[in-house]
C-alpha positions as CSV (number, residue, x, y, z in Angstrom):
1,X,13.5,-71.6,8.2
2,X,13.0,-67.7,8.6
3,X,16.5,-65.7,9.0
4,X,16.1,-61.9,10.1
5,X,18.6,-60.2,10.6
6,X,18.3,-58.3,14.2
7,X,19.9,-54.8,15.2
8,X,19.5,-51.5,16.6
9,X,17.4,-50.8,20.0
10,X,14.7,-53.3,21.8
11,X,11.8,-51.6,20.3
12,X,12.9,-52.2,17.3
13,X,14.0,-55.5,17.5
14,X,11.1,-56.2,18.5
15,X,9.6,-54.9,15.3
16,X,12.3,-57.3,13.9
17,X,11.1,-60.6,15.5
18,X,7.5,-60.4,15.5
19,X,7.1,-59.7,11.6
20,X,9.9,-62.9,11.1
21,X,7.6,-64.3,13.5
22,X,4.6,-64.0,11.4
23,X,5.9,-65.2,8.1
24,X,7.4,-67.9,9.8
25,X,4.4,-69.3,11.4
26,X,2.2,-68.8,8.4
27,X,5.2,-71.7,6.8
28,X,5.0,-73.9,9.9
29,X,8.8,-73.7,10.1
30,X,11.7,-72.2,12.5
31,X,12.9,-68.7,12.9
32,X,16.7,-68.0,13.2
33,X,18.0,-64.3,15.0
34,X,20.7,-63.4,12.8
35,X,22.0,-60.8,15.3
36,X,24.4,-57.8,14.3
37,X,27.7,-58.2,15.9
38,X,28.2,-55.2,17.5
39,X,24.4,-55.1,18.9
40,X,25.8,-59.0,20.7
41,X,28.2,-57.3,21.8
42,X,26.7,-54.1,22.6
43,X,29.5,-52.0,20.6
44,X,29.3,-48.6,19.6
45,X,29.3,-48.2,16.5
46,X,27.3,-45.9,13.6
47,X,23.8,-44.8,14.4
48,X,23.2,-47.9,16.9
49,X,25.2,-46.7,19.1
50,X,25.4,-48.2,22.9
51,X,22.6,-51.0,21.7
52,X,22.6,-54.5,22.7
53,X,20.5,-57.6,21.6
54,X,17.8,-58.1,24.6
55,X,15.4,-60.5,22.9
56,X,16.9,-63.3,24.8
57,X,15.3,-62.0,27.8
58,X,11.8,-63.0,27.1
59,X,10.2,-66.0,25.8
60,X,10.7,-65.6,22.0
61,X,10.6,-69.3,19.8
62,X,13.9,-68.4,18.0
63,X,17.1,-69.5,17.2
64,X,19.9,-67.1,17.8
65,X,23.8,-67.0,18.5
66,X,24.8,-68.9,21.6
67,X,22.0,-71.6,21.5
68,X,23.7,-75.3,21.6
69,X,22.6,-76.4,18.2
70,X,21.9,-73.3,15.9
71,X,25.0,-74.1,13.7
72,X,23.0,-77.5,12.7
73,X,19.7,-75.8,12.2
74,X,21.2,-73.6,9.6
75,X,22.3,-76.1,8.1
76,X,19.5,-78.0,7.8
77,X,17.6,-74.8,6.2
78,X,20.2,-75.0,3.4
79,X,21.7,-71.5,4.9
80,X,24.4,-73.6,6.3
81,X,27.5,-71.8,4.0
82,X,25.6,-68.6,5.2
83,X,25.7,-69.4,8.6
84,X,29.1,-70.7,8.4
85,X,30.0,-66.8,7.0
86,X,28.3,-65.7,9.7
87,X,30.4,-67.4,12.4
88,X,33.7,-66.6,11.1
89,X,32.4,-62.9,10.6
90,X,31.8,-63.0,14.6
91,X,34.5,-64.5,15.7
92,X,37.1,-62.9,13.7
93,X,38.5,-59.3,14.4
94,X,40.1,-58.3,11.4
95,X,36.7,-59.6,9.5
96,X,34.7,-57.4,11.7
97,X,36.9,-54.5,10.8
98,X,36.3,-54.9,7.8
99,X,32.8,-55.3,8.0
100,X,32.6,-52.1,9.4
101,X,34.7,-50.2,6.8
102,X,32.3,-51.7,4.0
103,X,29.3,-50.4,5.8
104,X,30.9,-47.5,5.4
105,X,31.4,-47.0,2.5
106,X,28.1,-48.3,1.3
107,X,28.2,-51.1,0.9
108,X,26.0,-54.4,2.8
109,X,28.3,-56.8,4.4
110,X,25.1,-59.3,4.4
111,X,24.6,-58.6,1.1
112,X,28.4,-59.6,0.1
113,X,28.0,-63.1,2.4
114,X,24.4,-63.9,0.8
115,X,25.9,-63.6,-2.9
116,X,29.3,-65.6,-1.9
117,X,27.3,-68.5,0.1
118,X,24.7,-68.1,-3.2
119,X,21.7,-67.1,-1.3
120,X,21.4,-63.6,-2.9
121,X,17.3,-64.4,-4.8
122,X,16.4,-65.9,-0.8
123,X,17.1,-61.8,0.1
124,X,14.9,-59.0,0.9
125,X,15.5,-56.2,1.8
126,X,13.0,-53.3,3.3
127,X,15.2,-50.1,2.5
128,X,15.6,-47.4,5.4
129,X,12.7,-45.3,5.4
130,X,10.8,-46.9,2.8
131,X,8.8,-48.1,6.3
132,X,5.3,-48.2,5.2
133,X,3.1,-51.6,5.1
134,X,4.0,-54.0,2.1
135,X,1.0,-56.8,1.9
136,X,3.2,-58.5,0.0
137,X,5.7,-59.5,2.5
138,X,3.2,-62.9,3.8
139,X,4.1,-64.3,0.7
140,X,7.4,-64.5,0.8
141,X,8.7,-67.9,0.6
142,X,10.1,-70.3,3.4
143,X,13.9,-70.0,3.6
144,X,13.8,-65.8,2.8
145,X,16.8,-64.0,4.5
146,X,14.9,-60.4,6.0
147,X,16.6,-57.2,6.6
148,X,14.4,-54.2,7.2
149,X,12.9,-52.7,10.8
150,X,8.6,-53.2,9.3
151,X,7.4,-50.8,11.7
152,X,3.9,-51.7,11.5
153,X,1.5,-53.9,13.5
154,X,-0.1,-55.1,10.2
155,X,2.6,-58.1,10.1
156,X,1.9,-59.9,13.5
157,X,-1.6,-58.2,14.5
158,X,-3.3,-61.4,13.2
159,X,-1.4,-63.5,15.9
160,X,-1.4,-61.2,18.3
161,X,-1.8,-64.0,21.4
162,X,0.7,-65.4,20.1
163,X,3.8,-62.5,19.7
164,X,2.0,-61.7,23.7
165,X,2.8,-64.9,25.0
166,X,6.6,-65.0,23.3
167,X,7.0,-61.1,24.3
168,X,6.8,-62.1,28.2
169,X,9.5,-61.8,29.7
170,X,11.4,-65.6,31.0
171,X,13.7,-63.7,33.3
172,X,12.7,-61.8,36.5
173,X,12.5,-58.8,37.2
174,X,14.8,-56.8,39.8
175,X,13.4,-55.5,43.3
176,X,13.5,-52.3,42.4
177,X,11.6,-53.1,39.5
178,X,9.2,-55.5,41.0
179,X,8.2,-52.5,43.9
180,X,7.4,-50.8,41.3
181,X,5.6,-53.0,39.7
182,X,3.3,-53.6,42.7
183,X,2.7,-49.9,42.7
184,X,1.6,-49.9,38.7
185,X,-0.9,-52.7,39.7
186,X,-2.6,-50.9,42.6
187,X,-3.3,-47.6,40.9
188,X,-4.9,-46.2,38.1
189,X,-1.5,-46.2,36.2
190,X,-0.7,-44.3,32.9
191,X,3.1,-45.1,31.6
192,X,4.3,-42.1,30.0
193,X,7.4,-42.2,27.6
194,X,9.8,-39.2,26.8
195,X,12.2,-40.1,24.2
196,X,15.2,-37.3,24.3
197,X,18.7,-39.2,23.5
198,X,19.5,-39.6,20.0
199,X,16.5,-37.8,19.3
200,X,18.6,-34.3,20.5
201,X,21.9,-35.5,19.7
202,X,21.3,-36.7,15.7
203,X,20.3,-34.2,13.7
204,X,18.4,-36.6,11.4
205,X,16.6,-38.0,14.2
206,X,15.7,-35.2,15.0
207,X,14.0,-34.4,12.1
208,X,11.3,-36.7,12.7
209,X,10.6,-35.6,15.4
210,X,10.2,-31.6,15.2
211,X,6.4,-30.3,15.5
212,X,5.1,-33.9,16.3
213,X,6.4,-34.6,19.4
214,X,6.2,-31.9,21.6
215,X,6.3,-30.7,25.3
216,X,2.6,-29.3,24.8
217,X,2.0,-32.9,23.2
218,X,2.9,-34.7,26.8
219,X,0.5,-31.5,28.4
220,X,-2.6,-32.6,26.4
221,X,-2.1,-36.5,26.6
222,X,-1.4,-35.9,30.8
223,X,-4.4,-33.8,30.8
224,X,-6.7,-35.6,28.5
225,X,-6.2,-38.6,31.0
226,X,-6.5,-36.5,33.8
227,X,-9.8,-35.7,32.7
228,X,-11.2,-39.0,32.4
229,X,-9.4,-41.0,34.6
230,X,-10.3,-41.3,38.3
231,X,-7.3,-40.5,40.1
232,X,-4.6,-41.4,37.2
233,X,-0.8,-42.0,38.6
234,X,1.6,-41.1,35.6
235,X,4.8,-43.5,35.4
236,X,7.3,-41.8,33.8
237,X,10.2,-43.4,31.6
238,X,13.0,-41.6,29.6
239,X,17.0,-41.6,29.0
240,X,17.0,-37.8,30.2
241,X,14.8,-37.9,33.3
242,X,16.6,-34.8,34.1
243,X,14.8,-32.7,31.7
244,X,11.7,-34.2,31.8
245,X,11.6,-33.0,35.7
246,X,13.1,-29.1,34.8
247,X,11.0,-28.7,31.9
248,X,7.0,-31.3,32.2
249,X,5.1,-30.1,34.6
250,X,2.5,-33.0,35.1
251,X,-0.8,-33.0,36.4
252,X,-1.8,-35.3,40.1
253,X,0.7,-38.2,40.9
254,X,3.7,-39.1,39.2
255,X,6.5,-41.7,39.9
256,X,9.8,-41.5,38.2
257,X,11.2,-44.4,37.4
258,X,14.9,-44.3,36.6
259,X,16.8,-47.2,37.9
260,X,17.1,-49.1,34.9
261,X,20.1,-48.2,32.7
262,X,20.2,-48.8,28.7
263,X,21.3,-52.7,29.1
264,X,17.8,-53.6,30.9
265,X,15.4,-51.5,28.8
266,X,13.2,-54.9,28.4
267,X,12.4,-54.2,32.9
268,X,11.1,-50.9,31.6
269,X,9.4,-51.9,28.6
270,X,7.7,-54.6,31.4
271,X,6.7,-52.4,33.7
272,X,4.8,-49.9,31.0
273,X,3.0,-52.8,29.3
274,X,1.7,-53.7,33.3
275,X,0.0,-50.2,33.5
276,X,-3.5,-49.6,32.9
277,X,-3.0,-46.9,30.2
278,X,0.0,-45.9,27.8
279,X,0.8,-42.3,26.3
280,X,3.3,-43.3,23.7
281,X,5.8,-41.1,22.1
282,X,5.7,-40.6,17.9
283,X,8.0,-42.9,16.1
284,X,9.0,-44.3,19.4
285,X,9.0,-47.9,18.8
286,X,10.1,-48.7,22.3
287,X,7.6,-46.8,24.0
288,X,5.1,-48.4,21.0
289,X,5.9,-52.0,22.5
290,X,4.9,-50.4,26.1
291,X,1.5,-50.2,24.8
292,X,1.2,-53.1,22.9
293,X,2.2,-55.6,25.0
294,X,-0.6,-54.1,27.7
295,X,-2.8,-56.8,28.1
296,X,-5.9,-54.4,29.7
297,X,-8.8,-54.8,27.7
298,X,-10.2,-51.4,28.8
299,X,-6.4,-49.7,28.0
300,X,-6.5,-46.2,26.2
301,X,-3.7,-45.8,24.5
302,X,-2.7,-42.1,23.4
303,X,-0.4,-41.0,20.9
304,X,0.9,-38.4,18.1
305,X,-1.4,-37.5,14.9
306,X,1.8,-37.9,13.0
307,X,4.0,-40.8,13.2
308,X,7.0,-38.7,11.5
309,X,7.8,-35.4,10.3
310,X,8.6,-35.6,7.4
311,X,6.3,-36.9,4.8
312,X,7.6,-39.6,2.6
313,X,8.4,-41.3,6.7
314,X,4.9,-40.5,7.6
315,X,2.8,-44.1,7.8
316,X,0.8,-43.0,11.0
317,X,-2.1,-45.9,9.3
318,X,0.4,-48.3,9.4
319,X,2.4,-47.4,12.4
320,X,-0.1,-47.1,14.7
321,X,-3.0,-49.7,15.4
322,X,-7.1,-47.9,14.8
323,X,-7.9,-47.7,18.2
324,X,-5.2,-45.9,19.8
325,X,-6.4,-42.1,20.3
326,X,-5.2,-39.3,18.6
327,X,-3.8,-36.2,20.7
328,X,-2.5,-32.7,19.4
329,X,1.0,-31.5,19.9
């Protein structure tokens, strides 16, 4: 068995689950979703703030909390004293709490559980922003524990049918949703993703971000498919549709979709994989999934030269997959 351990936002638990994914199906063996607690449970709480674990939403060949029978098949991995951490971390408030005070203080609460249950050598780790490609993660051996975000496409692109049929989604979608839907698959539709959020409030996010993604950025990729595209409609997503209205001035037709709050992200990440063409957003790993999950195979997708502004973060080879075009910001 495969353990990652899954947290922060649906893009990037995505990320999470299709890498797992990979190493698990080169061993021919099972994948268990160790989810964080407070992304269960959609706490607030440090920089993943407001997130909740949506993975269960779509056809994914995982084990995870709340499935009759996951206790047993971590115990039949040999994990079992892990696992059994694991659920008593969950369940128990004062455990939790304290959980969150190592974190903060620097120090891994998996970590601490892997060396008491004696699994420490079945870790690795993929340290925060050390998030370039590492070809050496396929030969990892059956029963590894993962903790890292592996932001690139390099991991699963070889079983690409495969992490598309697992990424549909099981459950269906909303009315609103599915009207719009209809309306993505009757028009020459372009999804368009403005990440603001976090991005504006977190001064480290925002870092990344400065110079590479850009308001004259979302000009040239509107225009560059305006250009070549025979009467495109632009389908816009973003957590401040507000701004994008006062401040984007887009080109032709554009449809605003903003009925889906944070807790069904995976109807918006849908409905931007169903359009004919993607303009993704930087280091925007929802808005990535958008465009890799569209299933066109005459899609253009467009995106940022850099993936990140600063330059030990900046894997655009990595991050992004050879045919997607480059645009200027």
């Amino acid at each position: 068995m495969i353990v990652v351990q899954i947290h922060s936002g649906l893009g990037n638990q995505l990320f999470m689950y299709a890498a797992a994914r990979a190493l698990a199906h080169k061993h021919n063996t099972s994948l268990y979703l160790d989810v964080d607690t407070d992304c269960r449970n959609g706490v607030d709480h440090g920089q993943y703030v407001g997130h909740s674990f949506q993975l269960d939403k779509f056809n994914i060949a995982a084990h995870y909390p709340g499935l009759p029978g996951q206790g047993e098949k971590m115990g039949a991995s040999g994990l079992g004293l892990y696992s059994a951490l694991k659920v008593r971390l969950r369940e128990n408030d004062l455990l939790r709490s304290a959980a969150r005070r190592l974190r903060d203080n620097g120090i891994d609460p998996a970590r601490l559980l892997l060396k008491l249950s004696g699994n420490e050598k079945r870790f690795f780790r993929e340290e925060r922003g050390d998030w370039g490609y590492k070809p050496h993660f396929m030969d990892l051996p059956d029963d590894t524990i993962l903790r890292g975000c592996f932001f690139s496409y390099k991991y699963f692109d070889p079983i690409r049918a495969l992490i598309l049929q697992e990424l549909s989604l099981k459950v269906p979608l909303s009315a609103q949703s599915k009207a719009v839907e209809e309306r993505i698959l009757a028009t020459e539709s372009v999804s368009l993703h403005v990440r603001r959020g976090d991005v504006v409030t977190n001064p480290e996010y925002r870092s990344w971000y400065e110079g590479v993604v850009t308001e004259n950025y979302y000009r040239n990729a509107t225009y560059w498919m305006r250009e070549r595209l025979a009467d495109p409609c632009f389908f816009v997503f973003s957590d401040d549709m507000a701004w994008v209205k006062d401040n984007l001035r887009l080109p032709g037709k554009v449809v605003y979709v903003d009925h889906n709050g944070p807790d069904a992200g995976y109807e918006d990440l849908h409905l931007m994989s169903r359009c004919r063409h993607n303009i993704t957003t930087g280091f925007s790993s929802f808005s990535w999934w958008g465009a890799y999950l569209n299933r066109n195979p005459d899609k253009i997708v467009l995106r940022t030269r850099r993936m990140n502004a600063l330059d030990h973060l900046n894997h655009p080879e990595h991050f992004f997959p050879s045919d997607w075009v480059i645009v200027d910001s």
